[in-house]
C-alpha positions as CSV (number, residue, x, y, z in Angstrom):
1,X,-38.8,-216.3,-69.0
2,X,-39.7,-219.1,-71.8
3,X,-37.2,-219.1,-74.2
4,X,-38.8,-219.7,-77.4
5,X,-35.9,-220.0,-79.6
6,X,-35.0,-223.1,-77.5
7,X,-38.8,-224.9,-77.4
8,X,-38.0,-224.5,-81.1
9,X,-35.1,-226.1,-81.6
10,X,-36.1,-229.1,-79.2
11,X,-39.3,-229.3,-81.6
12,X,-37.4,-229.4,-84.2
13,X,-34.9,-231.8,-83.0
14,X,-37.2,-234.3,-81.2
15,X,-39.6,-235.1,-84.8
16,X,-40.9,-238.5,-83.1
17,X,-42.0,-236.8,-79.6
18,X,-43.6,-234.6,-82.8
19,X,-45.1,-236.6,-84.2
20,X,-46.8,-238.4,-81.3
21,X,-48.4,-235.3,-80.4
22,X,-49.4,-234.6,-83.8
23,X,-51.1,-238.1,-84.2
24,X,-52.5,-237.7,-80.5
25,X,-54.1,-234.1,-81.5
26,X,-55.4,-235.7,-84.8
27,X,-56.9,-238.9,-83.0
28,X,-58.7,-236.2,-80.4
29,X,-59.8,-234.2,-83.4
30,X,-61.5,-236.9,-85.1
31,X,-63.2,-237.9,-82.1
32,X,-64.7,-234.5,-81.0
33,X,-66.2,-234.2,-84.6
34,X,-67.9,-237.2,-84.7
35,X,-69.2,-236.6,-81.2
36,X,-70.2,-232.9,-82.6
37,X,-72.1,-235.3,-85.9
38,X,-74.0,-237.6,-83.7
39,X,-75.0,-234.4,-81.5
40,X,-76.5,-233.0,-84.5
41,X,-78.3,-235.9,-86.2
42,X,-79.7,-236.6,-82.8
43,X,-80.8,-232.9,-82.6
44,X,-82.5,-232.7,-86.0
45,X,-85.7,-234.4,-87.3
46,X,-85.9,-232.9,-91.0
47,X,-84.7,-236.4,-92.8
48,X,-85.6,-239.8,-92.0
49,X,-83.4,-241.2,-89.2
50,X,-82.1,-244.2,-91.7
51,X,-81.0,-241.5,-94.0
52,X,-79.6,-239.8,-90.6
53,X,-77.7,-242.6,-89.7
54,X,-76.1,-243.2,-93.3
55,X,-74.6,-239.5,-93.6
56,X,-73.4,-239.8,-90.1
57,X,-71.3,-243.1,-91.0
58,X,-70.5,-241.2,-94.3
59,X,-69.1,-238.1,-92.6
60,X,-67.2,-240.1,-89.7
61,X,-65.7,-242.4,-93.1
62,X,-64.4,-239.2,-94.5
63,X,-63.2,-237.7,-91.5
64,X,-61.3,-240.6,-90.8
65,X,-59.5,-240.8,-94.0
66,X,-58.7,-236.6,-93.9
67,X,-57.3,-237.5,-90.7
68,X,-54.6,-240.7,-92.0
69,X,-53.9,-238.5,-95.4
70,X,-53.4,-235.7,-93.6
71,X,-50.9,-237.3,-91.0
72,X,-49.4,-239.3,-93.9
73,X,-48.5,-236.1,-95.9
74,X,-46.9,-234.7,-92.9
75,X,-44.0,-237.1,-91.9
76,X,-43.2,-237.7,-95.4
77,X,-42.9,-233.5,-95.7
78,X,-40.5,-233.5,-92.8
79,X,-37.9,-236.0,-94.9
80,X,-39.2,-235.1,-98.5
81,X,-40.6,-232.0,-101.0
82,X,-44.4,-233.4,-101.1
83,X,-44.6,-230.5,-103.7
84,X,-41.9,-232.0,-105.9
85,X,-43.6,-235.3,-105.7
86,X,-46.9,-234.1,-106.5
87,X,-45.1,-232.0,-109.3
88,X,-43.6,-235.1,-111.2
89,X,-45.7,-236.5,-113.2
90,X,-43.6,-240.2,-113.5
91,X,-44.3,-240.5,-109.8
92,X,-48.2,-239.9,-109.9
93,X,-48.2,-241.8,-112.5
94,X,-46.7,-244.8,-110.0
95,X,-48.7,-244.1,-107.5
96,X,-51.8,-244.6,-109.5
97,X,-50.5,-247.8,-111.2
98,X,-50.0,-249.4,-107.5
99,X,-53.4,-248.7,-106.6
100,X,-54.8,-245.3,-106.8
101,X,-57.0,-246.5,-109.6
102,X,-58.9,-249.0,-107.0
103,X,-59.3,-245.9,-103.9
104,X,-60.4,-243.8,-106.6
105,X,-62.8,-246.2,-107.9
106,X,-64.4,-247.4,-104.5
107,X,-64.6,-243.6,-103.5
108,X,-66.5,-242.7,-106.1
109,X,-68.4,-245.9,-106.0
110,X,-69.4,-244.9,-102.0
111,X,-70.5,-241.5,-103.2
112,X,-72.9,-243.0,-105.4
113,X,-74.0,-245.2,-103.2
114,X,-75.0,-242.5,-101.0
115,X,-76.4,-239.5,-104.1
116,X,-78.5,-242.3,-105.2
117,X,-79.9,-243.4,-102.5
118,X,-79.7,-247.0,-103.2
119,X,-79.6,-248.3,-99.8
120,X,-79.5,-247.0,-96.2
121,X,-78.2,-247.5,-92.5
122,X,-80.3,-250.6,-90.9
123,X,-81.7,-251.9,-94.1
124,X,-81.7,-255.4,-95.4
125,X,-80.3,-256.5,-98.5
126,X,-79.0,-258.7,-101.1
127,X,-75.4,-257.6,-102.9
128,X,-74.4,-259.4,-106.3
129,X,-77.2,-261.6,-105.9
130,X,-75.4,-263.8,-103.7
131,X,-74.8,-261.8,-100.3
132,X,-78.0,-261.0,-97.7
133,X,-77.8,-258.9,-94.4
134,X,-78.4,-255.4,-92.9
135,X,-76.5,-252.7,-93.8
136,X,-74.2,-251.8,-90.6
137,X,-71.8,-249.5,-92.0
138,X,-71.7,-247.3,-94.9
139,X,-67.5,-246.1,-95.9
140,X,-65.8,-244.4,-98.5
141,X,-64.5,-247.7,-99.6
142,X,-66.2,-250.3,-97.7
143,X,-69.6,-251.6,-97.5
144,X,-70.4,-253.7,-94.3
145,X,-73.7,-256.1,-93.9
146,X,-74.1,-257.9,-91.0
147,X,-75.7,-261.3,-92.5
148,X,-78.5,-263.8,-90.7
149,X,-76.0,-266.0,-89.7
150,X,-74.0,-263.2,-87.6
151,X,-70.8,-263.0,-89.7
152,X,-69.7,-259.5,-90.5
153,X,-69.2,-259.1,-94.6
154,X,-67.1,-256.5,-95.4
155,X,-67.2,-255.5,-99.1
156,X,-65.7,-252.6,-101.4
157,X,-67.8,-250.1,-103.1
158,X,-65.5,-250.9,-106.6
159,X,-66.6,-254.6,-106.1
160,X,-70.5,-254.0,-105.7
161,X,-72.6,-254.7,-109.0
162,X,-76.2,-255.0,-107.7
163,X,-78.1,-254.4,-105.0
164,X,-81.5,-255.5,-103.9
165,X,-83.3,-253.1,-101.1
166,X,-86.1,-254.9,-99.3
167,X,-86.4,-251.6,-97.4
168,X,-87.4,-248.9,-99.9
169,X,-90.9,-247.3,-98.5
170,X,-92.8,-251.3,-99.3
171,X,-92.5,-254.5,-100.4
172,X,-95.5,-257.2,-102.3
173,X,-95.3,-260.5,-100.5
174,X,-95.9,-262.8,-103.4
175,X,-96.8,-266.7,-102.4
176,X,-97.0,-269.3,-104.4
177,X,-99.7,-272.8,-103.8
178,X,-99.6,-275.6,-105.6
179,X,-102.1,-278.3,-105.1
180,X,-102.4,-281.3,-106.4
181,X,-104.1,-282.1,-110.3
182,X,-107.1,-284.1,-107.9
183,X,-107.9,-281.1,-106.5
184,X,-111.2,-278.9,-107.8
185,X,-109.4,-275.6,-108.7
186,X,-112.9,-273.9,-107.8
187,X,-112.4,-275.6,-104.7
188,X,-108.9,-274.1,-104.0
189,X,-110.2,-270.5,-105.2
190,X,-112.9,-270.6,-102.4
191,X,-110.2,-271.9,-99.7
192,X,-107.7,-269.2,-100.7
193,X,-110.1,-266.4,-101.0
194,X,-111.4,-267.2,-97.1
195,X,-108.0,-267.3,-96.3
196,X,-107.3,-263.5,-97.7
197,X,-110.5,-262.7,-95.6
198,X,-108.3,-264.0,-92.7
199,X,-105.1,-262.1,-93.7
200,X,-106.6,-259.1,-94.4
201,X,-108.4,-259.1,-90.4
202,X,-105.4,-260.4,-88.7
203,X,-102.4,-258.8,-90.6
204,X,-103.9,-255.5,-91.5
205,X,-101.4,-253.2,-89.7
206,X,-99.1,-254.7,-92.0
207,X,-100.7,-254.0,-95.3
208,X,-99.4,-250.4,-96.4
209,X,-102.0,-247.7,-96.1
210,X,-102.6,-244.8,-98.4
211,X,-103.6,-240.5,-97.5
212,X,-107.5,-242.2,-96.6
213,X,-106.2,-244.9,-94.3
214,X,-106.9,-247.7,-97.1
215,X,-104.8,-250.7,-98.0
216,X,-103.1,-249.9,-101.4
217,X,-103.4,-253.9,-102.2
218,X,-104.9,-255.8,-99.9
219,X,-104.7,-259.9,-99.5
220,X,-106.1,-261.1,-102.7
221,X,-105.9,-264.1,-104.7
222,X,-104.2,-263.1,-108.1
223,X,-104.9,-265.7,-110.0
224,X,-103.7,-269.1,-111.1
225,X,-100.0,-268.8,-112.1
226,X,-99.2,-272.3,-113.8
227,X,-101.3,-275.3,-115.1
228,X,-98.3,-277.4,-114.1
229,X,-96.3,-276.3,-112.0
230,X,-92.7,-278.4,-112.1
231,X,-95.0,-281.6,-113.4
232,X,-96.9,-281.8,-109.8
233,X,-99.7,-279.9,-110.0
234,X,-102.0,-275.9,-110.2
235,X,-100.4,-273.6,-109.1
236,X,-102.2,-270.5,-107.4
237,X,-100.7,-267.3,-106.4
238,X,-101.6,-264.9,-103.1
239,X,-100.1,-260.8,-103.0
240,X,-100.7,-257.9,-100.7
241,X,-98.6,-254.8,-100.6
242,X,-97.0,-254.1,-97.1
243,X,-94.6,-252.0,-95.2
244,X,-91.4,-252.7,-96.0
245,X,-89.7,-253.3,-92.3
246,X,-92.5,-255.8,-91.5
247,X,-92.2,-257.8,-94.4
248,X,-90.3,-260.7,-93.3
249,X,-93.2,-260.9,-90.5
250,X,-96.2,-260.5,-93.0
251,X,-94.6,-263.0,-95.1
252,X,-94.2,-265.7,-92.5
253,X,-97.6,-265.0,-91.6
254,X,-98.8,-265.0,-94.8
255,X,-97.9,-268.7,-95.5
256,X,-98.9,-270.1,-91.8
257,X,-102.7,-269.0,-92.5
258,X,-102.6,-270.4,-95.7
259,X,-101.4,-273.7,-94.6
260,X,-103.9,-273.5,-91.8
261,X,-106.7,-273.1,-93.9
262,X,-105.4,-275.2,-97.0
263,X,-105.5,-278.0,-94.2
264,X,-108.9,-277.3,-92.6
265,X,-110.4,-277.2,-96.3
266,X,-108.8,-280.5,-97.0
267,X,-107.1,-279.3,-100.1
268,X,-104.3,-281.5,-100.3
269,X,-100.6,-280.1,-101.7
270,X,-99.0,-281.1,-104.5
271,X,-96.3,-283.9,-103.7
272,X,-93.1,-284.9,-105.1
273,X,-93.1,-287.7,-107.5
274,X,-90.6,-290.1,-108.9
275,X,-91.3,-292.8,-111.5
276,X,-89.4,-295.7,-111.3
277,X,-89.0,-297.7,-114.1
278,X,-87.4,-301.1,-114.3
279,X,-87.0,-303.3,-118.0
280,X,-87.5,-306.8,-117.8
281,X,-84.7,-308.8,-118.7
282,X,-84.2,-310.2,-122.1
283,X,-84.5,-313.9,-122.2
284,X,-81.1,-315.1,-124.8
């Protein structure tokens, strides 16, 4: 027969082998959940699969971090009263001066990040004006954007200020010409309007539609933006209104058609100029 009393007392006596298991049971319980998330999300198609993919790295970040608290208040309850510690108020009070105050504040700041809705799984953006990548990973205390160059920038919620979204439901592309003075701005009007014609033929899957299937803004010259623009010349500006995960494309686009046609109009661009001036030496 098993003798319990005995599997006790060799539990009880062996806390490592313990606490081994209990890390092992943890690990596989943390895993199976987030298996059991992804199953769902994959499941369901009531939300948007960015806003999908963000409470799934949300749920998995707090999982995680149940799991290691969880663990961590175990062992130190096998040597120590956690409900003495959590009773004196000197201790807490240490505790929060060595760096509660920071956990606390990047929590919150991650929950925020996620009630507001200011940015998603997969979208591209720019964080304290300085920072630009796609969002990769969405934490409880860490922000991680995967920038152009590859590198993986790993950021905490307390430390994020501003955020620009290029991904929230459109985006304008907004270029700016400048030709040169010599050039006849009824000229350049003509050019840039054909070249809208252009855009608005070859990039119309682009251009965000409305309920009817029509272009909310459409190619278009808006106007002429500065008489001189940095000392060099007008200054005309194109806009359209796209979708916001081709905008990068429609943008790139945008400016090789209107160099294309700037050129086959013969509308020359404004150049860099420097003046050079030299003073005769005085004869003594």
């Amino acid at each position: 027969m098993i003798d319990f009393a005995q599997i006790q007392e060799w539990w009880e006596t062996f806390y490592v082998i313990r606490f081994l298991i209990l890390a092992l049971f943890l690990f596989i319980l943390v895993l199976f959940l987030r298996k059991a998330i992804h199953s769902f999300f994959q499941k369901t198609d009531f939300i948007e699969e960015r806003k999908e993919k963000t409470l799934e790295s949300m749920f998995n970040s707090i999982i995680s971090y149940t799991a290691v608290i969880a663990f961590v208040f175990i062992v130190l309850d096998e040597f120590i009263s956690i409900g003495r510690i959590l009773a004196g108020a000197g201790i807490i009070g240490v505790i929060v001066g060595f760096g509660a105050q920071s956990l606390i504040k990047d929590f919150f700041a991650g929950l925020f990040l996620l009630y507001e809705k200011q940015l998603h799984k997969g979208d591209f953006i720019t964080v304290n004006n300085t920072f630009h990548g796609t969002v990769e990973d969405i934490g409880l205390r860490f922000l991680k954007v995967r920038q152009w160059s590859g590198k993986l920038l790993t950021m905490s919620n307390g430390q994020i200020t501003t955020i620009e979204n290029y991904n929230f439901e459109y985006m304008r592309v907004i270029e700016h010409v400048t030709t040169s003075f010599r050039e006849d701005p009824r000229n350049t009007f003509q050019a840039l309007e054909k070249a809208c014609e252009r855009m608005n033929q070859e990039l119309s899957d682009y251009l965000k539609k409305d309920l009817k299937g029509d272009p909310l803004e459409p190619f278009q010259v808006y106007g002429m933006g500065d008489l001189n623009d940095q000392y060099r010349g007008y200054q005309y500006t194109v806009t359209a209104v796209v979708y916001d995960l081709v905008y990068w494309t429609a943008a790139k686009e945008t400016r090789r058609i209107i160099a294309e046609t700037m050129f086959d109009e013969n509308i020359a661009m404004a150049e860099q100029r420097v003046e050079w001036n030299t003073q005769a030496p005085r004869e003594e």
